[in-house]
C-alpha positions in Angstrom: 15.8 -10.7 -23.7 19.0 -11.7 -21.2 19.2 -14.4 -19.0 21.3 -13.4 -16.0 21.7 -15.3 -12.6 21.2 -13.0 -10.0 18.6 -12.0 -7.2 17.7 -9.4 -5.3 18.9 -9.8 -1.6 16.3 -9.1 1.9 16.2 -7.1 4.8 14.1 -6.9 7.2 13.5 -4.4 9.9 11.4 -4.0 13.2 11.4 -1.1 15.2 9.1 0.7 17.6 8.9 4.6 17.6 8.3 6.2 20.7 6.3 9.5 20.7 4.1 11.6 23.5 1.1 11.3 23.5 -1.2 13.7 24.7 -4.8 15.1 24.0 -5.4 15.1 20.4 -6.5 19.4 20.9 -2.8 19.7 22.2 0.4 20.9 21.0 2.2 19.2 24.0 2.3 15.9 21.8 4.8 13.6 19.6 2.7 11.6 16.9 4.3 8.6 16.8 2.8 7.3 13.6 4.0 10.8 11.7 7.5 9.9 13.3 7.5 6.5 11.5 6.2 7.5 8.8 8.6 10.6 7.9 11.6 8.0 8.6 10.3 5.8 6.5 9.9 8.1 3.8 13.7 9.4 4.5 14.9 5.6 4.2 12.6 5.0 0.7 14.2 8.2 -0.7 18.1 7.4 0.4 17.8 3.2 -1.0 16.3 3.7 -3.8 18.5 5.4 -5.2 20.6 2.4 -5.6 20.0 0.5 -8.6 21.5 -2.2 -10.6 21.6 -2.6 -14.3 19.9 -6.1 -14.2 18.3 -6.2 -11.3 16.9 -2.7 -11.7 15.7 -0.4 -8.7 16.1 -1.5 -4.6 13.0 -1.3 -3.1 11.2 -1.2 0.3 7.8 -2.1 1.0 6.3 -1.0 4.2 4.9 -4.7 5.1 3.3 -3.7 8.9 2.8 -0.5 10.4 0.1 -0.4 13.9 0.4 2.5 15.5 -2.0 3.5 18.7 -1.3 4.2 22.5 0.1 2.3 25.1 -2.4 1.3 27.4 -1.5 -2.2 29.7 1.6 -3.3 28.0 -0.5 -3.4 24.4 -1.1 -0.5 21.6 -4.9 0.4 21.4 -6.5 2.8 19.3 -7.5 6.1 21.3 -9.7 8.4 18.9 -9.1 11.6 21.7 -5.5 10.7 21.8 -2.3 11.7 19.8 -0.3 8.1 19.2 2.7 7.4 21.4 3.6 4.1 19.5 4.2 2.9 16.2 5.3 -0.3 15.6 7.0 -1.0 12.3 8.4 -3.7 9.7 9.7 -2.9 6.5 11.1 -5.5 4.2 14.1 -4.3 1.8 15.0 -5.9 -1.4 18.2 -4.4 -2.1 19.8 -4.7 -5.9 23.0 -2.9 -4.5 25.6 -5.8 -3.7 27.1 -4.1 -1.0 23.8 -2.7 0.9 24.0 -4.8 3.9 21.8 -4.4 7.0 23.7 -3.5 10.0 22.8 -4.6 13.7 22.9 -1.7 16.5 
């Protein structure tokens, strides 16, 4: 066994997808929770393919996920409606040194 000095680093990230929502028999919708989670699949895939020989693998943990319809300013859960809103916060060890989060 090795001793090393060395951590993995965090980011976090918060974001809200929007979607349409519309009656769950339609086609005229955009799940919003589907949205979220195919990007966060697509992120998973594209960081953790960074690893480090110590520190091993990055990793991202999906830490919050509610996801609902926007009904006075708060996200309830319709069972008749397709989800307009998924709030999201994923939490990102990275083992890559130069993986940094970027503000937008």
């Amino acid at each position: 066994m090795n001793i090393a000095n060395c951590h993995k680093g965090l980011i976090e990230i918060e974001f809200m997808v929007h979607g349409k929502a519309a009656h769950s028999a339609s086609y005229k919708s955009k799940n919003a929770i589907l949205i979220a989670a195919d990007s966060i699949k697509s992120l998973k895939m594209k960081v953790e393919k960074h690893k480090h020989p110590t520190l091993g693998r990055t990793t991202i943990n999906l830490a919050y996920l509610l996801g609902g319809t926007l009904v006075n300013s708060s996200i309830e859960k319709r069972l008749n409606l397709v989800p307009d809103r998924a709030q999201v916060t994923l939490e990102i060890r990275p083992s890559y040194p130069k993986m940094r989060a970027k503000m937008t």
